[in-house]
N, CA, C and O atoms as a GROMACS GRO file, in nm:
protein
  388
    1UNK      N    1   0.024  -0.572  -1.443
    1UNK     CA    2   0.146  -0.642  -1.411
    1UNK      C    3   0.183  -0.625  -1.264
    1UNK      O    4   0.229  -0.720  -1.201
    2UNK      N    5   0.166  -0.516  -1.213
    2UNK     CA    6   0.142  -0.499  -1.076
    2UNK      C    7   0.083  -0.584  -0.949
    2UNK      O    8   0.124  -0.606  -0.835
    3UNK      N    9  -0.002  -0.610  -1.003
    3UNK     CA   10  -0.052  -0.730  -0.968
    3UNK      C   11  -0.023  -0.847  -0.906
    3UNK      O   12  -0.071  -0.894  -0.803
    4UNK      N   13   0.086  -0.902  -0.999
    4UNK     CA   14   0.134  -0.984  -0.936
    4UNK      C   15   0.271  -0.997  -0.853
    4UNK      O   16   0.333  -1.101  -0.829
    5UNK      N   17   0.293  -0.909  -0.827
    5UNK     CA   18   0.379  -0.887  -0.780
    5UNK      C   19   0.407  -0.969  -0.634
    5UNK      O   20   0.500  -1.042  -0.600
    6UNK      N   21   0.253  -0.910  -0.546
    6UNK     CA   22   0.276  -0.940  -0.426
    6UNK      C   23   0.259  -1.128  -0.400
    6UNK      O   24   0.286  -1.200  -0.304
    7UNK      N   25   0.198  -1.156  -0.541
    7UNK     CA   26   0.197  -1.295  -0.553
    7UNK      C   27   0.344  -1.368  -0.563
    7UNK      O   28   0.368  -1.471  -0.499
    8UNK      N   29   0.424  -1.314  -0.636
    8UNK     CA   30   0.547  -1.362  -0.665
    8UNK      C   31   0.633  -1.343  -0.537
    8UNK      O   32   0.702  -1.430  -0.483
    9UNK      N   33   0.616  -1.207  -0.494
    9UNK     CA   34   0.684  -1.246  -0.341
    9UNK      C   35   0.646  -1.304  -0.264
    9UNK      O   36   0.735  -1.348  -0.192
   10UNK      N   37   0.548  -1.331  -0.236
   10UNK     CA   38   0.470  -1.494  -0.154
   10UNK      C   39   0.536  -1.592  -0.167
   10UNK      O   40   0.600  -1.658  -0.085
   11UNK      N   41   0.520  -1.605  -0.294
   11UNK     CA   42   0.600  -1.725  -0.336
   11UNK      C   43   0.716  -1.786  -0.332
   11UNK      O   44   0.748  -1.905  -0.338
   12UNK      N   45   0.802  -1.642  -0.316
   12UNK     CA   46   0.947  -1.618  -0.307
   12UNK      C   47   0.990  -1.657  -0.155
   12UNK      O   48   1.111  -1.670  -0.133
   13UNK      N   49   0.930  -1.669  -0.086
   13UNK     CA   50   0.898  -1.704   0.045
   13UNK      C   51   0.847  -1.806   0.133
   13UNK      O   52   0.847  -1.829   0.254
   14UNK      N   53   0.794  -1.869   0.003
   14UNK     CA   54   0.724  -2.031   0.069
   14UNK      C   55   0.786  -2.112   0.029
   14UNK      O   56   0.746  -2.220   0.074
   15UNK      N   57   0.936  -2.132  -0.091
   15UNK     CA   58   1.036  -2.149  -0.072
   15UNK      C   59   1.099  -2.213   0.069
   15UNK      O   60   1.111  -2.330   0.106
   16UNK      N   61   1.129  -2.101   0.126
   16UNK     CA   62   1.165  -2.109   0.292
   16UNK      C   63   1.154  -2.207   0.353
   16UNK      O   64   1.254  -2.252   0.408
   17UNK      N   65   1.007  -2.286   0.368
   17UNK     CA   66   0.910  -2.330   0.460
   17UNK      C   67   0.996  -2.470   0.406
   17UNK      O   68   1.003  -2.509   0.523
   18UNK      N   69   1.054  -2.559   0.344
   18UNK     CA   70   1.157  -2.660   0.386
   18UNK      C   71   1.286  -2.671   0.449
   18UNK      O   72   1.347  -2.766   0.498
   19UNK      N   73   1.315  -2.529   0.431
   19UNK     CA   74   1.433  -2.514   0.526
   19UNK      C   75   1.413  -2.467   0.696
   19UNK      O   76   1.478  -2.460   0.801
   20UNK      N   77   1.293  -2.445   0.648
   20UNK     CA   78   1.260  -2.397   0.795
   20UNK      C   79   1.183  -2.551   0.937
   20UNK      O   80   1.181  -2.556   1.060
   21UNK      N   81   1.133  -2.646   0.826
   21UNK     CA   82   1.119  -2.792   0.834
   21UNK      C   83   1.254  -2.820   0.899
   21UNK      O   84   1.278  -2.850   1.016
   22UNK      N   85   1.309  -2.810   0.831
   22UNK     CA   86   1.492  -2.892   0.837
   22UNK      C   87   1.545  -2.806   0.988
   22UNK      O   88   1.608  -2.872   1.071
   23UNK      N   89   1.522  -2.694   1.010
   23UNK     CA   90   1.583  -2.609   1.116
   23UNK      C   91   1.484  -2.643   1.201
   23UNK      O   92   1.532  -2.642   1.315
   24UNK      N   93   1.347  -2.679   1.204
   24UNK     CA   94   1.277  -2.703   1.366
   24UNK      C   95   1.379  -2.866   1.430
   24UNK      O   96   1.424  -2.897   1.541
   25UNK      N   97   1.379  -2.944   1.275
   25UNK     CA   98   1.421  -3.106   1.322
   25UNK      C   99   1.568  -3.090   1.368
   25UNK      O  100   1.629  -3.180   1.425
   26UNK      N  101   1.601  -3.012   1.350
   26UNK     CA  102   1.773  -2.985   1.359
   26UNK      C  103   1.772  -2.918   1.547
   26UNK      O  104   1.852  -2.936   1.639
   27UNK      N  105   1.644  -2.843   1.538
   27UNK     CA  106   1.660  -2.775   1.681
   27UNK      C  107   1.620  -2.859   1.788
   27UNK      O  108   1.659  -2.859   1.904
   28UNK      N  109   1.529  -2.935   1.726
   28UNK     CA  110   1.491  -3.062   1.836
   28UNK      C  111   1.583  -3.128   1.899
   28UNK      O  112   1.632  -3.121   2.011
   29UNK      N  113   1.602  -3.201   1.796
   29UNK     CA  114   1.748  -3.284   1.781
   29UNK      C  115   1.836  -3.225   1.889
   29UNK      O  116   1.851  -3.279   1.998
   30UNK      N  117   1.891  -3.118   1.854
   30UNK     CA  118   1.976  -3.001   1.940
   30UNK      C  119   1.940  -3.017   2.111
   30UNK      O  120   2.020  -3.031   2.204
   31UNK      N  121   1.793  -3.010   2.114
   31UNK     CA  122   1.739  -2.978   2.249
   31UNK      C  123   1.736  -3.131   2.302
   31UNK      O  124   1.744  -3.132   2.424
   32UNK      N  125   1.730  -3.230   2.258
   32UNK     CA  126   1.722  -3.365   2.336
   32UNK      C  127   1.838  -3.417   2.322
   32UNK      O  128   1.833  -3.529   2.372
   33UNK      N  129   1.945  -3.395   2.281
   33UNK     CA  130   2.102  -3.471   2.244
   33UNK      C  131   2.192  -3.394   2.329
   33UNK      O  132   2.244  -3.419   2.438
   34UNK      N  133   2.197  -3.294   2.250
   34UNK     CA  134   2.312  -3.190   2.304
   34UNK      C  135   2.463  -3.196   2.245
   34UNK      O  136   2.562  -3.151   2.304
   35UNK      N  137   2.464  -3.259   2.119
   35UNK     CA  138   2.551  -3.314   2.082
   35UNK      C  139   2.627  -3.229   1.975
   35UNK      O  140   2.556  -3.155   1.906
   36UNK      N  141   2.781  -3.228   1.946
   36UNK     CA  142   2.806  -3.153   1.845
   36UNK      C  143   2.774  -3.185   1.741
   36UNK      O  144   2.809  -3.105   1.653
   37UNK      N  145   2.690  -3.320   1.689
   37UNK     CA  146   2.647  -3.290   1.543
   37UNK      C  147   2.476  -3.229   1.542
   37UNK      O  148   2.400  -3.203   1.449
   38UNK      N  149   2.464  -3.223   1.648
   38UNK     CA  150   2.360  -3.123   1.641
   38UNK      C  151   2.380  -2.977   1.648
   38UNK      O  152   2.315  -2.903   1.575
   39UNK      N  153   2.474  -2.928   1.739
   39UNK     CA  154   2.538  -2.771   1.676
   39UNK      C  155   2.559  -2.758   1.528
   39UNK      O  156   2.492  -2.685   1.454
   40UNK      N  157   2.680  -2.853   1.485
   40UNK     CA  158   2.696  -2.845   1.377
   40UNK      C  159   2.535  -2.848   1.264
   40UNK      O  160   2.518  -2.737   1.214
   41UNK      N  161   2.455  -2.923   1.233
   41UNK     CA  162   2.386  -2.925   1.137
   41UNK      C  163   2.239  -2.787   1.184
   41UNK      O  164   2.168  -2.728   1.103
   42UNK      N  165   2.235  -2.774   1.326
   42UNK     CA  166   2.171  -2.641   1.377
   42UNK      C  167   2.232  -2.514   1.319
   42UNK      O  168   2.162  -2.416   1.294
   43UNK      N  169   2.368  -2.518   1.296
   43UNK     CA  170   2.436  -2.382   1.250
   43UNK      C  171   2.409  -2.414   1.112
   43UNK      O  172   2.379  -2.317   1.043
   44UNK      N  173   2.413  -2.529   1.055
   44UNK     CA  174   2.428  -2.513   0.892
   44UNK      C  175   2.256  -2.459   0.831
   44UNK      O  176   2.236  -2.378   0.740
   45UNK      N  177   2.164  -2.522   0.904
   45UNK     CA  178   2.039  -2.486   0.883
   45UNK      C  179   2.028  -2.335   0.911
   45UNK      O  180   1.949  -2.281   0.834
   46UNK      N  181   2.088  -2.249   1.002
   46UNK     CA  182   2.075  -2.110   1.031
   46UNK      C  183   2.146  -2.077   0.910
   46UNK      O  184   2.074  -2.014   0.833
   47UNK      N  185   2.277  -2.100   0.863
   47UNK     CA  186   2.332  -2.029   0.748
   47UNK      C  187   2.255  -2.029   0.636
   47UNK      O  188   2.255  -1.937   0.554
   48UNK      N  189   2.159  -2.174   0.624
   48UNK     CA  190   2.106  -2.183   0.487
   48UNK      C  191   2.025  -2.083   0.496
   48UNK      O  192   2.033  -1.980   0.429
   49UNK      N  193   1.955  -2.105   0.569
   49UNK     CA  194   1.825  -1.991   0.605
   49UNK      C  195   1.824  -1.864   0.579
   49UNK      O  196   1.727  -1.806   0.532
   50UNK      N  197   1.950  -1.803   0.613
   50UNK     CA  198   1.984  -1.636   0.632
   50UNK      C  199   2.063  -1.614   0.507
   50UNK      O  200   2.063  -1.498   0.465
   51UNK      N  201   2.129  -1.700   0.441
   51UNK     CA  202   2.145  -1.715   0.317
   51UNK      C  203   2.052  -1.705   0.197
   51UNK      O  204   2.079  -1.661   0.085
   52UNK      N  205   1.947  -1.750   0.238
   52UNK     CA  206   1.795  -1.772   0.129
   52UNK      C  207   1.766  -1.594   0.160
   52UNK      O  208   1.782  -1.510   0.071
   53UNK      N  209   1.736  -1.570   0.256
   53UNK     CA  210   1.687  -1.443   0.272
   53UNK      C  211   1.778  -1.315   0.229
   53UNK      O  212   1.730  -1.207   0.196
   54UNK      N  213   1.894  -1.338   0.233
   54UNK     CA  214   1.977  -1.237   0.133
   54UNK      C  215   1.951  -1.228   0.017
   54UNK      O  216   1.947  -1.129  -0.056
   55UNK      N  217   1.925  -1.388  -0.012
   55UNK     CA  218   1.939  -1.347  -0.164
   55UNK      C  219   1.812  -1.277  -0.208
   55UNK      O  220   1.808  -1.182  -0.287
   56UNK      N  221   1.712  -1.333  -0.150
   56UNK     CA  222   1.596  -1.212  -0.204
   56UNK      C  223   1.605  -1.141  -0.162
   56UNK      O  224   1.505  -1.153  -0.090
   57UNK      N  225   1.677  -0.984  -0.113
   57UNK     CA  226   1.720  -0.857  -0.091
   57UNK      C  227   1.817  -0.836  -0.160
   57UNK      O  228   1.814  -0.728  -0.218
   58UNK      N  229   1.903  -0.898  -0.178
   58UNK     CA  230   2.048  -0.854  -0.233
   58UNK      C  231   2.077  -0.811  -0.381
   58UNK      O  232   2.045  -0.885  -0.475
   59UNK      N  233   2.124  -0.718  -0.395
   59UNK     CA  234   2.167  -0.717  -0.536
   59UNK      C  235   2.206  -0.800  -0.637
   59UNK      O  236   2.311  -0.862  -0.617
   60UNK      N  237   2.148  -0.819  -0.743
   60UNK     CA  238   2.236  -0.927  -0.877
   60UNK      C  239   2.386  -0.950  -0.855
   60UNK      O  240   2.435  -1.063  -0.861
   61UNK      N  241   2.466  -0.824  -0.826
   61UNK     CA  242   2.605  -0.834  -0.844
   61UNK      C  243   2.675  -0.877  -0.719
   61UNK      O  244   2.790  -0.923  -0.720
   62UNK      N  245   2.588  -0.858  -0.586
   62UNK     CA  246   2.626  -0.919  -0.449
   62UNK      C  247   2.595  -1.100  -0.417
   62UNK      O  248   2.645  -1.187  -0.347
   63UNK      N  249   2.490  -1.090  -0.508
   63UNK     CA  250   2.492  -1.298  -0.475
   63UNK      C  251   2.580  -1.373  -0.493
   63UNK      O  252   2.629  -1.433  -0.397
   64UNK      N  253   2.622  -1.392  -0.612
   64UNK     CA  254   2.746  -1.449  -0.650
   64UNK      C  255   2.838  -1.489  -0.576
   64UNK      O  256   2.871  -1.608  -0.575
   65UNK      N  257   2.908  -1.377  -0.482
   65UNK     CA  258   2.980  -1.386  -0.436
   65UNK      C  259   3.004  -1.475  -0.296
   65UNK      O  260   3.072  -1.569  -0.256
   66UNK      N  261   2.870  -1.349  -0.237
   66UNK     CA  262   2.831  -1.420  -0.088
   66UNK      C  263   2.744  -1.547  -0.080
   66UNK      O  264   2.764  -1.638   0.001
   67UNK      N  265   2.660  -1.544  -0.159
   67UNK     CA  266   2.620  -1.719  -0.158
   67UNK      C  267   2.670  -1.797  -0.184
   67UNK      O  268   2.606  -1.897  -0.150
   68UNK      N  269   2.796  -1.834  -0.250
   68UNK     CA  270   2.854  -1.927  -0.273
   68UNK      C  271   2.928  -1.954  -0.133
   68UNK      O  272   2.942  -2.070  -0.093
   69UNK      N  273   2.980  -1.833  -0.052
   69UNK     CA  274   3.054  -1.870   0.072
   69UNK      C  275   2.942  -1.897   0.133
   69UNK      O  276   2.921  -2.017   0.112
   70UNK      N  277   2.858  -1.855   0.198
   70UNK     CA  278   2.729  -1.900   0.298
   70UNK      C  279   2.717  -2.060   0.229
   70UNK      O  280   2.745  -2.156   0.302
   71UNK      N  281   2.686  -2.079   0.122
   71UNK     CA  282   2.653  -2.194   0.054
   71UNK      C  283   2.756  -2.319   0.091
   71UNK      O  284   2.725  -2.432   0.131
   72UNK      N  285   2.862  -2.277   0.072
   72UNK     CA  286   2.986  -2.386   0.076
   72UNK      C  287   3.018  -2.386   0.234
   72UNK      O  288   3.068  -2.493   0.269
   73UNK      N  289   3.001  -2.286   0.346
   73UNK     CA  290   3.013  -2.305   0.473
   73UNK      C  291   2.933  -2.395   0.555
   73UNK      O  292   2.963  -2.465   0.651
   74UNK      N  293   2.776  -2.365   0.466
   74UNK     CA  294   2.641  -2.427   0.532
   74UNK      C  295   2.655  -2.577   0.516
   74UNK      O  296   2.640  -2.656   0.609
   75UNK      N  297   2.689  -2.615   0.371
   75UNK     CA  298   2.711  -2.771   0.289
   75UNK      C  299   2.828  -2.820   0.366
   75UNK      O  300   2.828  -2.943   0.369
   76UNK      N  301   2.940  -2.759   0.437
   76UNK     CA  302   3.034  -2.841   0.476
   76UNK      C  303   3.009  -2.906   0.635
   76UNK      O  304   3.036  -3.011   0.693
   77UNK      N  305   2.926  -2.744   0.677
   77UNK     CA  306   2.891  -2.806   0.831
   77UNK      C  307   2.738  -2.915   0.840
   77UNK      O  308   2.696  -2.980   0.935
   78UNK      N  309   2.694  -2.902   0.727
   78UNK     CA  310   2.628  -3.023   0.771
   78UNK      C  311   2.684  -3.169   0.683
   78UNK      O  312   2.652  -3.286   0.701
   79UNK      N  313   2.740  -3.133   0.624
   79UNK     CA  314   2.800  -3.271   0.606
   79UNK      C  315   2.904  -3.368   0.710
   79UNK      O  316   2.934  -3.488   0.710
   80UNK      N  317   2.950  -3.230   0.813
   80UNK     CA  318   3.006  -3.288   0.888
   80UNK      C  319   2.933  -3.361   1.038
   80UNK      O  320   2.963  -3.462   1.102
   81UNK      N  321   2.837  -3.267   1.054
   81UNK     CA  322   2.735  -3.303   1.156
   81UNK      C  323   2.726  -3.404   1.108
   81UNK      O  324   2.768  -3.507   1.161
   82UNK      N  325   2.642  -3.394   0.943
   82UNK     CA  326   2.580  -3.546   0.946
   82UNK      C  327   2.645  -3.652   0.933
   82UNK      O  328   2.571  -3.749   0.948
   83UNK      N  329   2.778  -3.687   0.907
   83UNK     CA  330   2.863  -3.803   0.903
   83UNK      C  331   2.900  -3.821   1.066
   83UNK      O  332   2.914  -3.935   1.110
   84UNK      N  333   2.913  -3.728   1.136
   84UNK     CA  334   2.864  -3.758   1.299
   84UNK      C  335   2.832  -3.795   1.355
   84UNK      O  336   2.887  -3.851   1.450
   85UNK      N  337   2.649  -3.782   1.310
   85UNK     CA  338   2.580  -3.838   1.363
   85UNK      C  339   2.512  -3.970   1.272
   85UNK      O  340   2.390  -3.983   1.272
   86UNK      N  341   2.570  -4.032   1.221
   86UNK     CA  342   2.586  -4.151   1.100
   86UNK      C  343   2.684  -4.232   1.162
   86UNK      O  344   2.672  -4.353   1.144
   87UNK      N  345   2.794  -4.188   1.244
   87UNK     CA  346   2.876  -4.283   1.282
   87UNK      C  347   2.830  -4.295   1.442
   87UNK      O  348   2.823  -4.393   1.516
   88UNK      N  349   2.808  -4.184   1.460
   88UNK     CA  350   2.754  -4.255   1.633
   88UNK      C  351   2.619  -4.328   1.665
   88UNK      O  352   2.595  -4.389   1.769
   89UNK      N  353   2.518  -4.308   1.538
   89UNK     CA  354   2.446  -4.400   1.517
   89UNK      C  355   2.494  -4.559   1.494
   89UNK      O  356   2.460  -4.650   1.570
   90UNK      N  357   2.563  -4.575   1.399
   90UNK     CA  358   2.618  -4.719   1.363
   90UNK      C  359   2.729  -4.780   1.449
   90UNK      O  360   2.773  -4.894   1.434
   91UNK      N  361   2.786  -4.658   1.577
   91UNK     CA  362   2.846  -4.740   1.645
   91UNK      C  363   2.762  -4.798   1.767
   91UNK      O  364   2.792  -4.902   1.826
   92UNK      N  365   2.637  -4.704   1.804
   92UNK     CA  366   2.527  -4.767   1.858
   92UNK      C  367   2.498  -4.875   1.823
   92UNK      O  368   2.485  -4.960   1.912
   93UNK      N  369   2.477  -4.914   1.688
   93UNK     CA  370   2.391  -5.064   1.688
   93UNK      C  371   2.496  -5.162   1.634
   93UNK      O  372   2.472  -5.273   1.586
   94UNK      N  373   2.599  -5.112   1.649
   94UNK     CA  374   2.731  -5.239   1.663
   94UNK      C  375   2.707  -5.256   1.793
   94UNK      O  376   2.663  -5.367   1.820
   95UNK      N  377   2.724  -5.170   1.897
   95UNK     CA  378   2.689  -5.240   2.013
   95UNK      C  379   2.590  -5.365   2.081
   95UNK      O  380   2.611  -5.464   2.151
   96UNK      N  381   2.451  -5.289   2.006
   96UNK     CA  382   2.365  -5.397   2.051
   96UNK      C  383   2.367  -5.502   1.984
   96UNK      O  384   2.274  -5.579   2.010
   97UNK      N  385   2.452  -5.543   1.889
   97UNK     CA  386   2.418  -5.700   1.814
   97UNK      C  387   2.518  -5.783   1.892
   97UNK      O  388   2.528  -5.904   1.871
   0.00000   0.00000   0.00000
């Protein structure tokens, strides 16, 4: 049973590798704009991130609590980025028509 152990934490970990997708496009973004909905959805991708990684350390009786705030902080700032950058997109191509 041992065994698999170090398999399951692998696994527990490659998880990650879409949020970590989402945080390079978020940092790009960040580096060619400069814009606050790129802070904004750059910070929400860092919370998700450091959020995921608690929880695999953290105690049963500590998740609950703190992931739901990391969770609901991360979900609000990118919802706000992204309605941001949704409207300064569409006021872009009101322009050009």
């Amino acid at each position: 049973m041992d065994s698999a152990l170090p398999i399951l934490y692998i696994i527990s970990y490659i998880k990650i590798l879409p949020n970590l997708l989402i945080l390079g496009l978020c940092l790009y973004y960040l580096i060619r704009k400069k814009t606050i909905d790129g802070i904004l959805l750059s910070i929400s991708a860092v919370i998700s991130i450091t959020s995921y990684i608690y929880i695999l350390n953290a105690k049963p009786s500590d998740i609950s609590v703190y992931y739901s705030y990391y969770n609901l902080l991360s979900s609000i700032l990118y919802i706000v980025g992204f309605a941001i950058l949704i409207l300064r997109i569409s006021k872009k191509d009101a322009n050009l028509i």
